[in-house]
C-alpha positions in Angstrom: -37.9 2.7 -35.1 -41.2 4.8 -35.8 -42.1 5.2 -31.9 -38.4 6.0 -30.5 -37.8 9.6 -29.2 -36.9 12.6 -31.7 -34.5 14.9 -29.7 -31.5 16.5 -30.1 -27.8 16.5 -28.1 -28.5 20.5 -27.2 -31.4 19.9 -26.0 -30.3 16.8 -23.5 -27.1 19.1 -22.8 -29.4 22.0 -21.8 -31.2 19.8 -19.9 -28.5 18.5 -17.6 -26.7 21.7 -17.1 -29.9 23.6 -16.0 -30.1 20.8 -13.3 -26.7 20.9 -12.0 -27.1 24.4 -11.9 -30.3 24.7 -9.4 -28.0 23.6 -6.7 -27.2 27.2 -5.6 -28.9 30.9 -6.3 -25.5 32.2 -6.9 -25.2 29.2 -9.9 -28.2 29.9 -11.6 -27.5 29.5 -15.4 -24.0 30.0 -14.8 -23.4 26.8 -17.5 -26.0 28.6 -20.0 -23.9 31.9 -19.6 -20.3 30.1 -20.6 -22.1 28.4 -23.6 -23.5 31.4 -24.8 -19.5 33.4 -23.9 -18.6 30.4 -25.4 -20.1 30.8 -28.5 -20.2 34.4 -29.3 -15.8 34.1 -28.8 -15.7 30.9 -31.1 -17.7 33.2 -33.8 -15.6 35.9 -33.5 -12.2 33.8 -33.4 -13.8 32.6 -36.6 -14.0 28.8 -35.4 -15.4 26.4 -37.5 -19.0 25.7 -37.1 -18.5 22.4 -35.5 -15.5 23.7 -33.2 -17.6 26.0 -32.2 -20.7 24.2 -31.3 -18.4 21.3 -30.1 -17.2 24.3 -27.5 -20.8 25.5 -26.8 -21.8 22.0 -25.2 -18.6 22.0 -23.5 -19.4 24.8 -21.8 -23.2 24.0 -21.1 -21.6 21.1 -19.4 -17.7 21.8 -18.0 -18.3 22.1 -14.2 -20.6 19.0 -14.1 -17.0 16.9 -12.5 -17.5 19.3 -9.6 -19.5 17.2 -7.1 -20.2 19.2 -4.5 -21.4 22.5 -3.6 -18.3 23.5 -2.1 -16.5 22.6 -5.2 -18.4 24.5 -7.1 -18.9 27.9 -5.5 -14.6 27.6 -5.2 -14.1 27.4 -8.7 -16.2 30.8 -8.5 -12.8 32.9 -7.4 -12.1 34.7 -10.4 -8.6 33.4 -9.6 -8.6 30.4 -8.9 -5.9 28.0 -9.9 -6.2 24.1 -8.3 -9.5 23.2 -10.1 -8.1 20.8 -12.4 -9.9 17.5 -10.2 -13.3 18.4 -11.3 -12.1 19.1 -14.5 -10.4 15.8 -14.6 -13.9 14.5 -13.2 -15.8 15.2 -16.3 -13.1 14.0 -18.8 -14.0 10.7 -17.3 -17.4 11.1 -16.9 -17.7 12.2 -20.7 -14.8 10.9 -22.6 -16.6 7.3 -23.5 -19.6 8.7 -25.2 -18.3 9.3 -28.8 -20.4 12.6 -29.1 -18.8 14.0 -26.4 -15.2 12.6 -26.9 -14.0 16.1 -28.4 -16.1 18.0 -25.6 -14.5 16.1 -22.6 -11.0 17.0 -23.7 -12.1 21.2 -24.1 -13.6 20.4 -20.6 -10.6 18.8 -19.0 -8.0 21.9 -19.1 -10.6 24.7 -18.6 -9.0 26.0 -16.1 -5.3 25.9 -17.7 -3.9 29.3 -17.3 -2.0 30.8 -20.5 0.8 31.9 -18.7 2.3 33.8 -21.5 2.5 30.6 -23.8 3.1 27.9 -21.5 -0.5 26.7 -21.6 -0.3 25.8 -25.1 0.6 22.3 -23.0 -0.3 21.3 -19.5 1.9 17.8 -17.9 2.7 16.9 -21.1 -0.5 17.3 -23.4 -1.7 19.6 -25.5 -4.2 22.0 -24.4 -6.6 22.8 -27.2 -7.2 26.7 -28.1 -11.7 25.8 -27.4 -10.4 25.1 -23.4 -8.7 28.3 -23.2 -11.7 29.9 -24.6 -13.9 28.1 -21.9 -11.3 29.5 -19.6 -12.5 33.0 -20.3 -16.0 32.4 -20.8 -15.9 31.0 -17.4 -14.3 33.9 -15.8 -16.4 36.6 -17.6 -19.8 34.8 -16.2 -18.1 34.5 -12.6 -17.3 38.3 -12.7 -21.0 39.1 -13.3 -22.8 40.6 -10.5 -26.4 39.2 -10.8 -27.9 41.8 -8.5 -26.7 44.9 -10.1 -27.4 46.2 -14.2 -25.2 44.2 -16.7 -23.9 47.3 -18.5 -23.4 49.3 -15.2 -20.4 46.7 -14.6 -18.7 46.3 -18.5 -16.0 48.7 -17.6 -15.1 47.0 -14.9 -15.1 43.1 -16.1 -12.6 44.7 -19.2 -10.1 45.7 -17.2 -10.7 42.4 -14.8 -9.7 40.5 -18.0 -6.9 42.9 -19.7 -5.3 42.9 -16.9 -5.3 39.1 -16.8 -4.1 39.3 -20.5 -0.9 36.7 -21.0 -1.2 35.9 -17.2 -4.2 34.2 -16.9 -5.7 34.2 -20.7 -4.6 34.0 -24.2 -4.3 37.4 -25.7 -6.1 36.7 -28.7 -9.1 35.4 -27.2 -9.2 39.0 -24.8 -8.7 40.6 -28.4 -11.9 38.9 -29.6 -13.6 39.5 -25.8 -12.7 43.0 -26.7 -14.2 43.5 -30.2 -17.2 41.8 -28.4 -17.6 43.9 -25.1 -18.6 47.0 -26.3 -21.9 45.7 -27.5 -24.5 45.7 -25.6 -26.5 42.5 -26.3 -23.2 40.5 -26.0 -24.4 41.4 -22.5 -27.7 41.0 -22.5 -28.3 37.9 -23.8 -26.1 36.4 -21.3 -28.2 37.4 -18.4 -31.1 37.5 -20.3 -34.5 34.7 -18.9 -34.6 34.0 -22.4 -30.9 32.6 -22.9 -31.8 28.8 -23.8 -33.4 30.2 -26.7 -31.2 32.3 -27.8 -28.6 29.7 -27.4 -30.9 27.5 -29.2 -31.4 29.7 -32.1 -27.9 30.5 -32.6 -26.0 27.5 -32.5 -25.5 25.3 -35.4 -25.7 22.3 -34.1 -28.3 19.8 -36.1 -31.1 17.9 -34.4 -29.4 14.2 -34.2 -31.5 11.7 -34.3 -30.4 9.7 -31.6 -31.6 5.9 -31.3 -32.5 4.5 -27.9 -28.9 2.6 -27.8 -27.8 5.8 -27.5 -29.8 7.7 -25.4 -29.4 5.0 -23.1 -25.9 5.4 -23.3 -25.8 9.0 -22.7 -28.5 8.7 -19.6 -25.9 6.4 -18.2 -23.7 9.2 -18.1 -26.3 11.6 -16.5 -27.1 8.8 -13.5 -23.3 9.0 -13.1 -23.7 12.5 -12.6 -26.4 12.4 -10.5 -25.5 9.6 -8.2 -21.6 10.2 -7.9 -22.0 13.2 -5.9 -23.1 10.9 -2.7 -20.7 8.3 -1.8 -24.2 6.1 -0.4 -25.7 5.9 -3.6 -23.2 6.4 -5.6 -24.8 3.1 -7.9 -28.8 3.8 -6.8 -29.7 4.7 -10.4 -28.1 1.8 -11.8 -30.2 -0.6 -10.0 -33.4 1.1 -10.7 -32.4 1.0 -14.3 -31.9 -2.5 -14.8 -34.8 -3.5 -12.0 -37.3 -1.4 -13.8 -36.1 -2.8 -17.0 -36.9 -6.1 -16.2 -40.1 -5.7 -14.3 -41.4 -4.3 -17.7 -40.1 -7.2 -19.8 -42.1 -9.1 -16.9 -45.3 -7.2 -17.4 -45.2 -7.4 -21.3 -43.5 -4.5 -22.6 -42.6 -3.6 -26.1 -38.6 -4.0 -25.7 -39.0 -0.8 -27.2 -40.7 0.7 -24.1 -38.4 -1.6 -21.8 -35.3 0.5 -23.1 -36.9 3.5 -22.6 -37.8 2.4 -19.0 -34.5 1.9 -18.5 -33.7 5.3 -19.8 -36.4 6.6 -17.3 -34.6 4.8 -14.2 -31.6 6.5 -15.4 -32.8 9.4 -14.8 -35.2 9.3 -12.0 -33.7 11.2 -10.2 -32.0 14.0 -12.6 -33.9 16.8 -9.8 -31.2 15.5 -6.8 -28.6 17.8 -8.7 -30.4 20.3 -6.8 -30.6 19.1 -4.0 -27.3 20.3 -1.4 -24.8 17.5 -1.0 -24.2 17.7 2.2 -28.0 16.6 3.1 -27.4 13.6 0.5 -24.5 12.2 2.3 -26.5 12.9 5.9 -25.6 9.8 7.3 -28.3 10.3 10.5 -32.0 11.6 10.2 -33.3 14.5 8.4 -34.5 17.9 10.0 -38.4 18.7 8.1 -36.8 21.6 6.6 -34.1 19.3 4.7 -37.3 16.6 4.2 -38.8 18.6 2.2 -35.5 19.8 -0.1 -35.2 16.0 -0.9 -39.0 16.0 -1.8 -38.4 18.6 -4.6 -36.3 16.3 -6.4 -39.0 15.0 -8.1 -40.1 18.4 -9.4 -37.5 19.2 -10.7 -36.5 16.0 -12.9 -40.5 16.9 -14.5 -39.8 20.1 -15.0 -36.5 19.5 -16.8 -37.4 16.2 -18.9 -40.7 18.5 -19.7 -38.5 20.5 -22.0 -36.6 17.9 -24.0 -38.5 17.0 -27.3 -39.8 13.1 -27.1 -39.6 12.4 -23.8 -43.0 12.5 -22.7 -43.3 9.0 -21.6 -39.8 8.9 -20.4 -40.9 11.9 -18.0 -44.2 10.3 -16.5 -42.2 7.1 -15.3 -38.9 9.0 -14.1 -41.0 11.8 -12.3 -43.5 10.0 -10.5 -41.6 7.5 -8.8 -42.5 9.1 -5.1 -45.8 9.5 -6.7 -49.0 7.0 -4.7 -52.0 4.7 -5.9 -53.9 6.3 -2.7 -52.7 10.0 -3.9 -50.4 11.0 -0.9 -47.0 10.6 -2.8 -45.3 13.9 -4.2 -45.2 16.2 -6.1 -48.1 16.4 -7.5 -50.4 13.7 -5.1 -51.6 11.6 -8.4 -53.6 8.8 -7.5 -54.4 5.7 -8.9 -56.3 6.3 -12.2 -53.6 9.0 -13.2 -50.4 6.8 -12.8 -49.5 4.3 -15.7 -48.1 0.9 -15.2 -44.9 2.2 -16.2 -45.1 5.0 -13.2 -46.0 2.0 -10.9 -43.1 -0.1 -11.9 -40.6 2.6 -11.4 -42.1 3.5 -8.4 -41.4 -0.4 -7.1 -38.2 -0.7 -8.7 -37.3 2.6 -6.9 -38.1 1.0 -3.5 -36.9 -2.4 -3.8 -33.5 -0.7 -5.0 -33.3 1.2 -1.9 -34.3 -0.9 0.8 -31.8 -3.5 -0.6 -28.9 -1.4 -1.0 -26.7 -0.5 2.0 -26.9 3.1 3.6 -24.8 4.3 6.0 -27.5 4.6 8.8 -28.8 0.8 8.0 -27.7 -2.5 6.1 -29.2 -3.3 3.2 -32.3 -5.7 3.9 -32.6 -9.3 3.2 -35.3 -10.9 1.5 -38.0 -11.5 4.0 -38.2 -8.1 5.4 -37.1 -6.6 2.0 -41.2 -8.6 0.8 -42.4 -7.4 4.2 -42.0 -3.7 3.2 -43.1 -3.7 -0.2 -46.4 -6.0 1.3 -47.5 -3.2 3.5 -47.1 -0.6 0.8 -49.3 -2.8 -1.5 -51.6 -3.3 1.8 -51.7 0.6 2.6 -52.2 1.4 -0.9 -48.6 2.8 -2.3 -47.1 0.6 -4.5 -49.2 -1.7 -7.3 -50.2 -5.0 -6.0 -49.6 -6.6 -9.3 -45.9 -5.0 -9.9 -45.3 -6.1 -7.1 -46.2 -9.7 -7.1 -44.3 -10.0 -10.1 -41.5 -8.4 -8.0 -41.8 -11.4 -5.3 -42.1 -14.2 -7.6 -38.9 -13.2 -9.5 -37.0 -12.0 -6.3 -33.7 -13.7 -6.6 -33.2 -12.7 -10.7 -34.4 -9.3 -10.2 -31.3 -9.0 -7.6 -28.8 -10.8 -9.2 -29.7 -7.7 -12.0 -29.2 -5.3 -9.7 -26.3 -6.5 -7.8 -24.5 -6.8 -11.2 -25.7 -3.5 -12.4 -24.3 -1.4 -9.0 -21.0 -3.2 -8.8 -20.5 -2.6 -12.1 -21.4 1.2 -11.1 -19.8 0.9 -8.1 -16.5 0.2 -9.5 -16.9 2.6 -12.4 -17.5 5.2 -9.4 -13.7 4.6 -7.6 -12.3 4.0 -11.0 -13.1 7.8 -12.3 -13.0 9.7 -8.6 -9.2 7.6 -8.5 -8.1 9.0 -11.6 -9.6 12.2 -11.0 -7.5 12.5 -8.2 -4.2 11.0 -9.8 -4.2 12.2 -13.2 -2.8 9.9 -15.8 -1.0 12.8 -17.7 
């Protein structure tokens, strides 16, 4: 269609894994720097081109299972040897998205140790050679010390990984680490401000032309990423997905613009990956400090959907869904003349999904007091008078599309955490 968005898979990849990365200091472009070990291995291993690029998004995305911050700074020991959940985590997450059905395998024995040949197989499958590379990507970015010069620590991070030789990773992927580590801008690059575009510029991987189908399909996946990590809304993007989606086929959309709304309610809130879990699942009130963490959220889904090619309406309608008709939302206190209706309608969609949906601290509210709320926004100026008339006079449809939507999410959420935590293998 001549008006859908022109990106590519790298660039939505990127864009995810910076995201889960802002959750921590300590994490910042730790996904970045296993792509990029990735890549420079798979090269030298002589890899295929699409192996290899197939193992570059894997590693621009093979911690994304790992839901919490605890989780994640664990699977930071150099060491470590019981991360398989989150692993098992993103197989599920990723596995039904046919791009990413070779990447989710890669992803789901990262952390299978070689064990002088025994991890050719872990409980009965076949672990490929691209997770084993992974493996030692991983482990060379964890052994980096961010504070102190690179080169200063090469020496160091060798004999950190010869000495795992056998034990912890296949010898012939140290013997390619090897060949690699005595170049300097093997190590540069990889802590380098610039490393998305050298990843960019390196990889192999063509610009796919995705239609909106699909990038629907593959935003799904992101809201699972997003929402999962808080058992309370662990379907919230869901139901602004489908509520937005209809309020625009209500206002008159193109149903080219209502997809791509939909794709914007996917992702509304992309920025919460940086924000700490523990205030997410904060089941009483929050302290001003953790207020305003939960306010950057919509920062930083701008700043992320800013970079991805095509997405410029997508972005004003995801990002300014806190944003107000009399200019007090956030981040950026817009006002009425600068917000479009499709800002307005996510905006309302986002609200309505919330105050209907069950929290921990409150029940989910019925329809009088659920009109009552969104009424005195429209009286005090928040939310559009008109999006949200056409909220009111198709109440009861509207919900019956987001109660389908979540418990479909819902049980798609204790389907994958259940298997994550009984393997099927």
């Amino acid at each position: 269609m001549k008006n859908e968005p022109t990106t590519s898979l790298f660039e939505l990849v990127t864009g995810l894994s910076e995201a889960v990365d802002l959750v921590s200091p300590v994490l910042v472009n730790h996904h970045k720097m296993v792509a990029y070990f990735s890549l420079c291995l798979g090269s030298e291993l002589g890899l295929s081109i699409e192996n290899t690029s197939q193992t570059v998004l894997a590693g621009a995305l093979h911690d994304i299972g790992a839901l919490s911050i605890s989780e994640r700074l664990e699977a930071l020991d150099f060491e470590v040897e019981h991360a398989h959940q989150h692993a098992e985590t993103a197989y599920h997450l990723l596995k039904g998205f046919p791009p990413f059905s070779k990447i989710a395998e890669f992803i789901r024995f990262h952390h299978v140790w070689w064990n002088w040949g025994e991890g050719r197989q872990f409980r009965g499958q076949e672990v490929p050679l691209e997770s084993h590379i992974l493996h030692l990507a991983d482990r060379i970015s964890v052994l980096i010390n961010k504070e102190h010069q690179v080169l200063s620590q090469v020496d160091n991070i060798k004999k950190h990984i010869e000495g795992q030789s056998q034990r912890m990773f296949n010898p012939d992927i140290v013997g390619a680490f090897n060949s690699l580590a005595g170049k300097e801008f093997f190590w540069l690059d990889a802590v380098s401000n610039s490393i998305s575009s050298i990843l960019s510029n390196r990889i192999k991987i063509k610009t796919i032309q995705l239609d909106l189908d699909a990038i629907i399909n593959l935003a799904d996946i992101f809201s699972q990423i997003i929402d999962f990590r808080c058992q309370f809304t662990a379907n919230h993007s869901s139901g602004v997905a489908v509520c937005a989606e209809r309020l625009a086929q209500l206002a008159a959309f193109s149903e080219h613009d209502c997809k791509m709304m939909r794709v914007a309610g996917y992702l509304h809130d992309l920025g919460k990956l940086a924000v700490p879990v523990d205030i997410l699942n904060k089941p009483s009130g929050l302290s001003d400090e953790e207020f305003q963490i939960i306010k950057s959220h919509t920062y930083y889904t701008y700043r992320i959907l800013e970079k991805i090619c095509g997405f410029e309406k997508i972005n004003s309608w995801a990002s300014f869904h806190h944003e107000c008709l009399d200019g007090g939302g956030y981040p950026f206190h817009l006002g009425e003349p600068d917000l479009s209706m499709g800002s307005r309608i996510m905006a309302a969609a986002d609200v309505f999904t919330a105050i209907m949906e069950d929290r921990p601290y409150r029940a989910g509210m019925d329809e009088g007091s659920a009109l009552r709320v969104l009424q005195k926004m429209v009286d005090n100026n928040k939310l559009d008078a008109g999006v949200v008339t056409l909220l009111k006079c198709n109440f009861e449809e509207i919900n019956r599309y987001r109660l389908s939507a979540q418990e479909v999410s819902g049980n798609r959420y204790h389907r994958i955490v259940g298997q994550s935590e009984h393997p099927d293998y």
